[in-house]
DSSP file (Angstrom, degrees, kcal/mol; ACC not computed):
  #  RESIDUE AA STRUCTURE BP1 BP2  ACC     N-H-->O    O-->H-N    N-H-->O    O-->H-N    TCO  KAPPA ALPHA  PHI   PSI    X-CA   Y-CA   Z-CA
    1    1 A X     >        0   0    0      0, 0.0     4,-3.1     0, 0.0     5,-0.1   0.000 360.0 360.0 360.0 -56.7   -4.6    4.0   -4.1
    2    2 A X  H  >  +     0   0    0      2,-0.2     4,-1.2     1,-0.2     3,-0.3   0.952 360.0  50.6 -52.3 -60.3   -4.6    0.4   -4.1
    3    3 A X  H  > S+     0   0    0      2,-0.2     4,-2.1     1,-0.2     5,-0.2   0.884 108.8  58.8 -11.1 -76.2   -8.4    0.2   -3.9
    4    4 A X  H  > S+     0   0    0      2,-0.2     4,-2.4     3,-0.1    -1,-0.2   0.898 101.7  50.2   5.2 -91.1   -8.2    2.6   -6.9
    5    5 A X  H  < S+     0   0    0     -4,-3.1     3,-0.3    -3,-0.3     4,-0.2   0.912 112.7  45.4 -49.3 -79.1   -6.3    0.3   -9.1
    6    6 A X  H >X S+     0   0    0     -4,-1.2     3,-4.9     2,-0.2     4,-2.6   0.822 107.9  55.1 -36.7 -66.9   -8.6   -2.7   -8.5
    7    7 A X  H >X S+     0   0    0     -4,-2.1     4,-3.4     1,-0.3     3,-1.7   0.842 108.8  50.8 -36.5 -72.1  -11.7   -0.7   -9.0
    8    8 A X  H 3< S+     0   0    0     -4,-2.4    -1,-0.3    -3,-0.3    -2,-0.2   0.468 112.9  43.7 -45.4 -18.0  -10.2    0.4  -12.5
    9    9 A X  H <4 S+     0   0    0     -3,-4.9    -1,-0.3    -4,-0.2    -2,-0.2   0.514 127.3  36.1-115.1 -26.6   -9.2   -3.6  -13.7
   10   10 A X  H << S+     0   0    0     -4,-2.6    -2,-0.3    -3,-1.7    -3,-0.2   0.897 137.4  12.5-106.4 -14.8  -12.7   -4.6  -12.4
   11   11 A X  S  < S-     0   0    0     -4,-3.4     2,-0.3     1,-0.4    -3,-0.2   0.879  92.7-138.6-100.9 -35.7  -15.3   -1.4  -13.3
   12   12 A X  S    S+     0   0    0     -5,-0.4    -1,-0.4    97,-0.1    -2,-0.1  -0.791  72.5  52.1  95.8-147.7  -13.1    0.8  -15.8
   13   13 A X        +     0   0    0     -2,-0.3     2,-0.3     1,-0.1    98,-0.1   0.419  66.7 170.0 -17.8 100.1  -13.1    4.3  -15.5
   14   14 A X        -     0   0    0     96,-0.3    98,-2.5    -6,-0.1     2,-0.3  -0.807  19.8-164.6-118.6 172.0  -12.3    5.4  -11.9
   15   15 A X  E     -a  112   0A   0     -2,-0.3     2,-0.5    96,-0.2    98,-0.2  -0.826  12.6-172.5-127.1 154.3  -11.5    9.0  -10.2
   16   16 A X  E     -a  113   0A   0     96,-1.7    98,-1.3    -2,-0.3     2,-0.4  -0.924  12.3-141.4-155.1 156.1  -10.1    8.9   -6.8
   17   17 A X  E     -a  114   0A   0     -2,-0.5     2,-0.6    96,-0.2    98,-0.2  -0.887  12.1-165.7-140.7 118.8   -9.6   12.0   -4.9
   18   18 A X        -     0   0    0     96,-0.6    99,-1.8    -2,-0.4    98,-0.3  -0.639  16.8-152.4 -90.0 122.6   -7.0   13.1   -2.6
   19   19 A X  S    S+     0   0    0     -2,-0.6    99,-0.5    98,-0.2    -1,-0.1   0.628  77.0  80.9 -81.6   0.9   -7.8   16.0   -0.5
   20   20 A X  S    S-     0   0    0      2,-0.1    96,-1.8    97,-0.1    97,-0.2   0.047  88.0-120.4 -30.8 161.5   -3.8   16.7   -0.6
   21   21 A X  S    S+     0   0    0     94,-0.2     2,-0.3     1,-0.1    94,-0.1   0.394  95.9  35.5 -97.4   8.6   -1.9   18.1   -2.8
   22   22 A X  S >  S-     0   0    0      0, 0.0     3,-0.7     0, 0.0    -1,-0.1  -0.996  85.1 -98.4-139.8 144.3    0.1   14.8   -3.1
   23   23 A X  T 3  S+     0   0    0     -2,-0.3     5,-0.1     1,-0.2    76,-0.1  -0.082  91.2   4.7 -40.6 146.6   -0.5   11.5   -3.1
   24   24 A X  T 3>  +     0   0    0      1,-0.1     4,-1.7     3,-0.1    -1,-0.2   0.691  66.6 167.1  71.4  58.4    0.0    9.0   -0.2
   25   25 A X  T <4 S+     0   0    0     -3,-0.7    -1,-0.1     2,-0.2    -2,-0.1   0.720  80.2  43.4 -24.8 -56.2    1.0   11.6    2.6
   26   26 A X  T >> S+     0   0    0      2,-0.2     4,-1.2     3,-0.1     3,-0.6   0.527 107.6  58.5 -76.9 -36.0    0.6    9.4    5.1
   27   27 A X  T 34 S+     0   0    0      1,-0.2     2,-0.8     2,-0.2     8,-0.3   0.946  97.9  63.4 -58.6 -68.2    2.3    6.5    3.3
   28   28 A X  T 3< S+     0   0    0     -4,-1.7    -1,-0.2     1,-0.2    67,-0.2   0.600  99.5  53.1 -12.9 -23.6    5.1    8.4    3.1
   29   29 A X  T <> S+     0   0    0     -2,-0.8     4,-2.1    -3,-0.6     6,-0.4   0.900  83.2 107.0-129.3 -88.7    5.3    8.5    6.8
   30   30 A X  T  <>S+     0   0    0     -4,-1.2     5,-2.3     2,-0.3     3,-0.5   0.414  76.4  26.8 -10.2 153.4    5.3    4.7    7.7
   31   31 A X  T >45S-     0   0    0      4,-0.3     3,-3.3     1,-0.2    -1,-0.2   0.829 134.8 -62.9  25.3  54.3    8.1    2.9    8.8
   32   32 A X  T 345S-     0   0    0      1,-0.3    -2,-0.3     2,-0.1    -1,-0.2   0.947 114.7 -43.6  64.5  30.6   10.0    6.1   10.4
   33   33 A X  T 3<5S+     0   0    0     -4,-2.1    62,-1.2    -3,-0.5    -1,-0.3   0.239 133.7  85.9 107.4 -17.8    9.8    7.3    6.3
   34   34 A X  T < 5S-     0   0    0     -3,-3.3    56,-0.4    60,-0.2    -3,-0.2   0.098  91.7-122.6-125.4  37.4   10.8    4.0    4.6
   35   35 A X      < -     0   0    0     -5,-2.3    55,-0.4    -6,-0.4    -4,-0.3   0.780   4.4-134.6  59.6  64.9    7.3    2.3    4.5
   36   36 A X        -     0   0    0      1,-0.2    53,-0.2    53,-0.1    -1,-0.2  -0.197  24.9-174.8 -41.9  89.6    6.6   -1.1    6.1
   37   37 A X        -     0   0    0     51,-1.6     2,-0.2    -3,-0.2    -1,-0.2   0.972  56.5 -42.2 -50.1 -72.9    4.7   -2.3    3.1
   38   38 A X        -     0   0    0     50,-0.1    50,-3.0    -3,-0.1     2,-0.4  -0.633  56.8-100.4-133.8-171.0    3.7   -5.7    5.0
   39   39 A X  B     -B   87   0B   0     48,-0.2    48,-0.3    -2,-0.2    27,-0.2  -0.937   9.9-153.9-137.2 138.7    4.8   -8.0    7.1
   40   40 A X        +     0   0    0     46,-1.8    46,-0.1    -2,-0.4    47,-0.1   0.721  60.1 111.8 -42.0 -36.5    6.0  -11.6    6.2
   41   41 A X  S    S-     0   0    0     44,-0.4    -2,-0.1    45,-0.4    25,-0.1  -0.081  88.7 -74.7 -73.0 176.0    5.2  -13.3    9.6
   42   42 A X     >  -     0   0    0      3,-0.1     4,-1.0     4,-0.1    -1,-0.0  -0.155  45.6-128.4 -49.0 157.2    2.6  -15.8   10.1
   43   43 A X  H >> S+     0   0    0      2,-0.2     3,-2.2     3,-0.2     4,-1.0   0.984 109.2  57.1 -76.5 -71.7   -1.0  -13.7   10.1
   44   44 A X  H >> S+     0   0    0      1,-0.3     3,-4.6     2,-0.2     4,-1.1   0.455 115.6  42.6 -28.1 -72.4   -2.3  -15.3   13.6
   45   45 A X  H 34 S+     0   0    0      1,-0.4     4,-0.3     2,-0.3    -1,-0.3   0.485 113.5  52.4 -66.7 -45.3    1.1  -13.7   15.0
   46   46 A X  H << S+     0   0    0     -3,-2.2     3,-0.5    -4,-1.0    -1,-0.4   0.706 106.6  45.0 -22.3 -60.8    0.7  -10.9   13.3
   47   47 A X  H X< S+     0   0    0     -3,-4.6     3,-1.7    -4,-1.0    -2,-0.3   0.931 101.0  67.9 -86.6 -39.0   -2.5   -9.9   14.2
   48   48 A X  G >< S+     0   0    0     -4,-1.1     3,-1.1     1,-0.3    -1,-0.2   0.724  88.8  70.7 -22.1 -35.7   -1.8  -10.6   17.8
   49   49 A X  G 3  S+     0   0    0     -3,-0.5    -1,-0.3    -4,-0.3    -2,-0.1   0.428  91.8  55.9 -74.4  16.0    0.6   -7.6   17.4
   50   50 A X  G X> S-     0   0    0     -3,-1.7     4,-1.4     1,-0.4     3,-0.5  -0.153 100.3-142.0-131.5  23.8   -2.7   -5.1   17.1
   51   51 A X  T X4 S-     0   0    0     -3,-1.1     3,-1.7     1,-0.3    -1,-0.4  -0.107  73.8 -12.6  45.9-150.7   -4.1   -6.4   20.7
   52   52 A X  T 3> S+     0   0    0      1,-0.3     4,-0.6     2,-0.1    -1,-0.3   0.874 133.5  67.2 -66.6 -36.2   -8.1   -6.6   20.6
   53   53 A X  H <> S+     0   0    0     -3,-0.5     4,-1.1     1,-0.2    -1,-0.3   0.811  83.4  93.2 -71.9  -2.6   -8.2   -4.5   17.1
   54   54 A X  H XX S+     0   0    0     -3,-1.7     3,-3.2    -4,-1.4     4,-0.8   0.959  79.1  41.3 -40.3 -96.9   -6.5   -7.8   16.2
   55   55 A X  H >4 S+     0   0    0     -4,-0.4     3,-0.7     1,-0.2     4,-0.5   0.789 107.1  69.2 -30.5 -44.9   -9.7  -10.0   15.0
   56   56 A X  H 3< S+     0   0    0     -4,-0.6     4,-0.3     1,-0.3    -1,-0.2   0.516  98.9  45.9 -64.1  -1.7  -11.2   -6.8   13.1
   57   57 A X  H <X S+     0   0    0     -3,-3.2     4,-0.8    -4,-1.1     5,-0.3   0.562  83.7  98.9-120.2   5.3   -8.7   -6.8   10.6
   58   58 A X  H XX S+     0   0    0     -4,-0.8     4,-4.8    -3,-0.7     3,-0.7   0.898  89.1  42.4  58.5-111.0   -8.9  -10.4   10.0
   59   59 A X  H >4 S+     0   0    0     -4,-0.5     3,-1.7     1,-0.2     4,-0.2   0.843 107.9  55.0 -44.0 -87.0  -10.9   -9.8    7.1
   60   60 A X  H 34 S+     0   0    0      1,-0.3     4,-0.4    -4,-0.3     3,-0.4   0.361 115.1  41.5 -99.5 -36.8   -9.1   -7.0    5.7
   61   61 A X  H X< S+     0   0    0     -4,-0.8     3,-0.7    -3,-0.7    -1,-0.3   0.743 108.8  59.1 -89.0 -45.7   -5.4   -9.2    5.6
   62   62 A X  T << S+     0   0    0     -4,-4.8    -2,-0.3    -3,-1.7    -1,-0.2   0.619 104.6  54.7 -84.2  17.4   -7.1  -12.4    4.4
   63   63 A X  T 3  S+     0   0    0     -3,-0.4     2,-0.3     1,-0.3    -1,-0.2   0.765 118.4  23.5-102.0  -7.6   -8.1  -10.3    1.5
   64   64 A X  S <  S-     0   0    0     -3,-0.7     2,-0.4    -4,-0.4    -1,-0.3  -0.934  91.9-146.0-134.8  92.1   -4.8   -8.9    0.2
   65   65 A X    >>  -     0   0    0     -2,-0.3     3,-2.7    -3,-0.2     4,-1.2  -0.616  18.4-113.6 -64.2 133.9   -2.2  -11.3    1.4
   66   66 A X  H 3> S+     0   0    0     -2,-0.4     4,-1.4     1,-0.3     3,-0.2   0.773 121.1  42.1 -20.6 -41.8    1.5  -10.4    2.5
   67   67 A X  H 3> S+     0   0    0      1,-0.3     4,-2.5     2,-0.2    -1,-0.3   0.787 111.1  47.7 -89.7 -22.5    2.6  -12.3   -0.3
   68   68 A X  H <> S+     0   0    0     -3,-2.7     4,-1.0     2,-0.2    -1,-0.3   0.617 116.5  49.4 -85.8  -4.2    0.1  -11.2   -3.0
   69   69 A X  H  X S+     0   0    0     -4,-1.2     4,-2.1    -3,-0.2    -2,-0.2   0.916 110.4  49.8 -91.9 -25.6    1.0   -7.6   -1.8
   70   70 A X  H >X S+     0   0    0     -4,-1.4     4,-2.6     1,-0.3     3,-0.6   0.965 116.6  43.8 -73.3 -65.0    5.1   -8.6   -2.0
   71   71 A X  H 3X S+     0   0    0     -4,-2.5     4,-3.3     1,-0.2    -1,-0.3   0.830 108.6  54.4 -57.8 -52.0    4.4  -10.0   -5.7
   72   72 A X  H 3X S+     0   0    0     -4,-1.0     4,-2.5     1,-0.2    -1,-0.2   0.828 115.7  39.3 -52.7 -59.4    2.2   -6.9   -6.7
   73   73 A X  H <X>S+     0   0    0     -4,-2.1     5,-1.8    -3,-0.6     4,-0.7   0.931 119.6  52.1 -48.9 -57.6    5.4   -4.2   -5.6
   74   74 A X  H ><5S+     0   0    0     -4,-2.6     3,-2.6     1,-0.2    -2,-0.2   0.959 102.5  57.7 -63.9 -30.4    7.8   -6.8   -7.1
   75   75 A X  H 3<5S+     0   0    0     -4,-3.3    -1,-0.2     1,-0.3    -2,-0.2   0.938  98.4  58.7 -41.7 -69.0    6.1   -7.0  -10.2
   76   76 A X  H 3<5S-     0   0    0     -4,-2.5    -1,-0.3    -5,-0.1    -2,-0.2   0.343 129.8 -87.6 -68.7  14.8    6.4   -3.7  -10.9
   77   77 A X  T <<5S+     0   0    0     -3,-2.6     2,-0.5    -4,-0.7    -3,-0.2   0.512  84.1 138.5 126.6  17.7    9.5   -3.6  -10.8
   78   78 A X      < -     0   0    0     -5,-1.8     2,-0.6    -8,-0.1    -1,-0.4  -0.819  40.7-145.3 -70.5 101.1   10.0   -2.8   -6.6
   79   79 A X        -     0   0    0     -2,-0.5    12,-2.3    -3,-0.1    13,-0.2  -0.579  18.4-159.1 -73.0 127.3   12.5   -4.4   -5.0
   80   80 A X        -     0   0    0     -2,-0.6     2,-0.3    10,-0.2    10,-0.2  -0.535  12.7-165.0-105.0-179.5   12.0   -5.6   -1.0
   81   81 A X        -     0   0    0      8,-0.1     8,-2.1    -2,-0.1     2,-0.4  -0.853  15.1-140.7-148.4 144.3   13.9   -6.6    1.9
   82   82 A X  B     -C   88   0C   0     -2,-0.3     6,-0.2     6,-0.3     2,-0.2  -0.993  22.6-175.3 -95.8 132.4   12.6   -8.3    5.1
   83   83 A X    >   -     0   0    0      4,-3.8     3,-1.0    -2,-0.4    -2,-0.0  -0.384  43.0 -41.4-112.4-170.9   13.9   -7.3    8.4
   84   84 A X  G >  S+     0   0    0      1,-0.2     3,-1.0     2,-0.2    -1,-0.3   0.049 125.7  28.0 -44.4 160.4   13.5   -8.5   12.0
   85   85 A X  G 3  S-     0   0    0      1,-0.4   -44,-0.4    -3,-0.1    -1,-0.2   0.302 127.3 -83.5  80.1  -1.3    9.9   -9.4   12.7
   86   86 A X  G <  S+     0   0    0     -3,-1.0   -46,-1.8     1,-0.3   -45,-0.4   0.583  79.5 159.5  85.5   7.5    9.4  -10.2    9.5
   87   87 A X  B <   -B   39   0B   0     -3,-1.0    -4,-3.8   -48,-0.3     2,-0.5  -0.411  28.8-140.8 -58.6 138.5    8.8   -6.7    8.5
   88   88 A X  B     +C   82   0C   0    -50,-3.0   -51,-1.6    -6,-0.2     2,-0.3  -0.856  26.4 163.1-112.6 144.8    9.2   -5.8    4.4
   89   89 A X        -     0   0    0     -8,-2.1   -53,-0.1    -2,-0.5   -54,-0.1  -0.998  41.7 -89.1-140.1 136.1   10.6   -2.9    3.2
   90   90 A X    >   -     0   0    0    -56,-0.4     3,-1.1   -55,-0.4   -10,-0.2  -0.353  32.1-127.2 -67.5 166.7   12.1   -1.6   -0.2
   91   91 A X  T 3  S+     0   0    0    -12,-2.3    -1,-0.2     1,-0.2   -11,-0.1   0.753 106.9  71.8 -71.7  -9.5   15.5   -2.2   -0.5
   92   92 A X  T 3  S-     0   0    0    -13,-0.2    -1,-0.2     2,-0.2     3,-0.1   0.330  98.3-131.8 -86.5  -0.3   15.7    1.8   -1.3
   93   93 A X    <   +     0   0    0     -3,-1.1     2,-0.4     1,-0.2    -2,-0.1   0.684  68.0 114.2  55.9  15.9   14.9    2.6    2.4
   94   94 A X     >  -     0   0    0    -60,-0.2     4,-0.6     1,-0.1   -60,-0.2  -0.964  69.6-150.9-140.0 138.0   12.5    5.0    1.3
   95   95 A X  H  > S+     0   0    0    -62,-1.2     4,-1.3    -2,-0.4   -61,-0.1   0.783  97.7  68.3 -66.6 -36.8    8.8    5.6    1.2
   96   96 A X  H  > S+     0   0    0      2,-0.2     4,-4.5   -63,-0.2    -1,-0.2   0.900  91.5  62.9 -42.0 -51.5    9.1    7.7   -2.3
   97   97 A X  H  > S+     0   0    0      1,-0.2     4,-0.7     3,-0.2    -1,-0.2   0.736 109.3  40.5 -78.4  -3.1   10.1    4.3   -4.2
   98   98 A X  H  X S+     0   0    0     -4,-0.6     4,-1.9     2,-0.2    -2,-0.2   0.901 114.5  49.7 -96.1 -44.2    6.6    3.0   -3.2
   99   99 A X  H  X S+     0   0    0     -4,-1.3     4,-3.4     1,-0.3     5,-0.2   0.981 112.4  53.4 -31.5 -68.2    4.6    6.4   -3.9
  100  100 A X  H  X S+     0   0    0     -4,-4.5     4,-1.2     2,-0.2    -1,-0.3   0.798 105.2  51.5 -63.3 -36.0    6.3    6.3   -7.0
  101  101 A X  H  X S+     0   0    0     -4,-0.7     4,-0.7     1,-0.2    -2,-0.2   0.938 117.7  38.3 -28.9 -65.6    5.1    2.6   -7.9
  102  102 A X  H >X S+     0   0    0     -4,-1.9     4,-1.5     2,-0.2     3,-1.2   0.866 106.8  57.5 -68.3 -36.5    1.8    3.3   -7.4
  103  103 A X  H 3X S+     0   0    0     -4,-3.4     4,-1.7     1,-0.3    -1,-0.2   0.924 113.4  46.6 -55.2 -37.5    1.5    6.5   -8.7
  104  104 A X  H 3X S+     0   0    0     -4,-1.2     4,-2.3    -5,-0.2    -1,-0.3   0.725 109.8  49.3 -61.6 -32.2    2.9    4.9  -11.9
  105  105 A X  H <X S+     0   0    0     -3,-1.2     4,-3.8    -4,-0.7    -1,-0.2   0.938 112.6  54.1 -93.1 -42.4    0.5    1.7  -11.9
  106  106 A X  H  <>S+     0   0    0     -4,-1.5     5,-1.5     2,-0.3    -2,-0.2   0.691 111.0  41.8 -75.7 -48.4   -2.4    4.4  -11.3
  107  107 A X  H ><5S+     0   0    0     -4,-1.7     3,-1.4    -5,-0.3    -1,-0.2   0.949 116.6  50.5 -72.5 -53.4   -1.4    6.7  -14.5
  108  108 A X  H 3<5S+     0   0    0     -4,-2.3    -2,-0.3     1,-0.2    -3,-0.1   0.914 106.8  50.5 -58.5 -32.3   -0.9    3.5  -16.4
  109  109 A X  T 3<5S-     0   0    0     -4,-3.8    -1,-0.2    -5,-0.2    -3,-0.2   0.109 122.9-109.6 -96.3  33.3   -4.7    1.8  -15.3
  110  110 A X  T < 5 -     0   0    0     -3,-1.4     2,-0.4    -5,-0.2   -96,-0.3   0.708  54.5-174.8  42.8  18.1   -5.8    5.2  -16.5
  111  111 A X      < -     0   0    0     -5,-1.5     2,-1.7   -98,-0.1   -96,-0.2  -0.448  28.6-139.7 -29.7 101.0   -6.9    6.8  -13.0
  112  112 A X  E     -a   15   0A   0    -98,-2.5   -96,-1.7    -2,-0.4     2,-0.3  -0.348  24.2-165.5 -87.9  88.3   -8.2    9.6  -13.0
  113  113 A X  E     -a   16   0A   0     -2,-1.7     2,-0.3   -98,-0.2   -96,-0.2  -0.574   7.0-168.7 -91.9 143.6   -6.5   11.1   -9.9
  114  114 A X  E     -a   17   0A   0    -98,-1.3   -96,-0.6    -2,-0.3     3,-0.4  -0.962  17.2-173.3-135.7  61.5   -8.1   14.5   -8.4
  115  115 A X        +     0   0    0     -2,-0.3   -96,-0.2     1,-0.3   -94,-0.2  -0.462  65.9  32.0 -96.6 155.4   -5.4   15.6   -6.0
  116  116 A X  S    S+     0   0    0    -96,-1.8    -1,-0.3   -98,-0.3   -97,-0.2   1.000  78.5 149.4  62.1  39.5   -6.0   18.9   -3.3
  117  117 A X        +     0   0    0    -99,-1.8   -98,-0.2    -3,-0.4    -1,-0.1  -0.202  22.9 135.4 -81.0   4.5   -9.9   17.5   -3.5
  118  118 A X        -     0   0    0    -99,-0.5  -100,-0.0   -98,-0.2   -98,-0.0  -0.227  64.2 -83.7 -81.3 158.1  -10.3   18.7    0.1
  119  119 A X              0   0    0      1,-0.1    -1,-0.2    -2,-0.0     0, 0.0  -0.023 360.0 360.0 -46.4 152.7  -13.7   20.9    1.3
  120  120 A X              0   0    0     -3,-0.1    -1,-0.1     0, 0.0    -2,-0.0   0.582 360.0 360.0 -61.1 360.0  -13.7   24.4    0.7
């Protein structure tokens, strides 16, 4: 989804397709239901917490930072919380009021989403 949204502010027109029949299934499901966006602590410390797969996501963190992801959520209009460990969460305890962010940012940057997109 996020991926999505960028493509769409830097190519225009994008599609994305969910082989669902709703969006971010699997978001939904993070943090026991109420969606560990990021986490606040330092990255070294951070990544340590992923053992050896640590160093391959690296890259992938120093491109989207904790804090540019924090701003992104608040912006639109998301409220957070950080708990122990430096984990963020909405303050709504729920995985919906992020689905529902993006889904929203997604209609508005004209996405064309293609949901229940799975193989025959």
């Amino acid at each position: 989804m996020m991926a999505s949204l960028r493509a769409s502010q830097l190519t225009g027109p994008v599609a994305l397709f969910e082989k669902n029949a709703s969006l971010a299934r699997k978001l939904g499901l993070t943090g026991k239901g109420r969606c560990n966006i990021t986490n606040a602590s330092a990255l070294s410390g951070f990544l340590e917490s992923f053992g050896k797969n640590g160093p391959f996501l690296r890259d992938a963190f120093n491109k989207v930072s904790p804090n540019q992801l924090t701003i992104f959520f608040e912006k639109k209009g998301l409220r957070l919380k950080t708990e122990r460990q430096g984990r963020v969460f909405p303050v709504t305890d729920t995985s919906k009021s992020v689905i529902e962010v993006l889904e929203k940012a997604l209609e508005r940057s004209g996405v064309d989403v293609r949901q229940s997109a799975g193989r025959p």
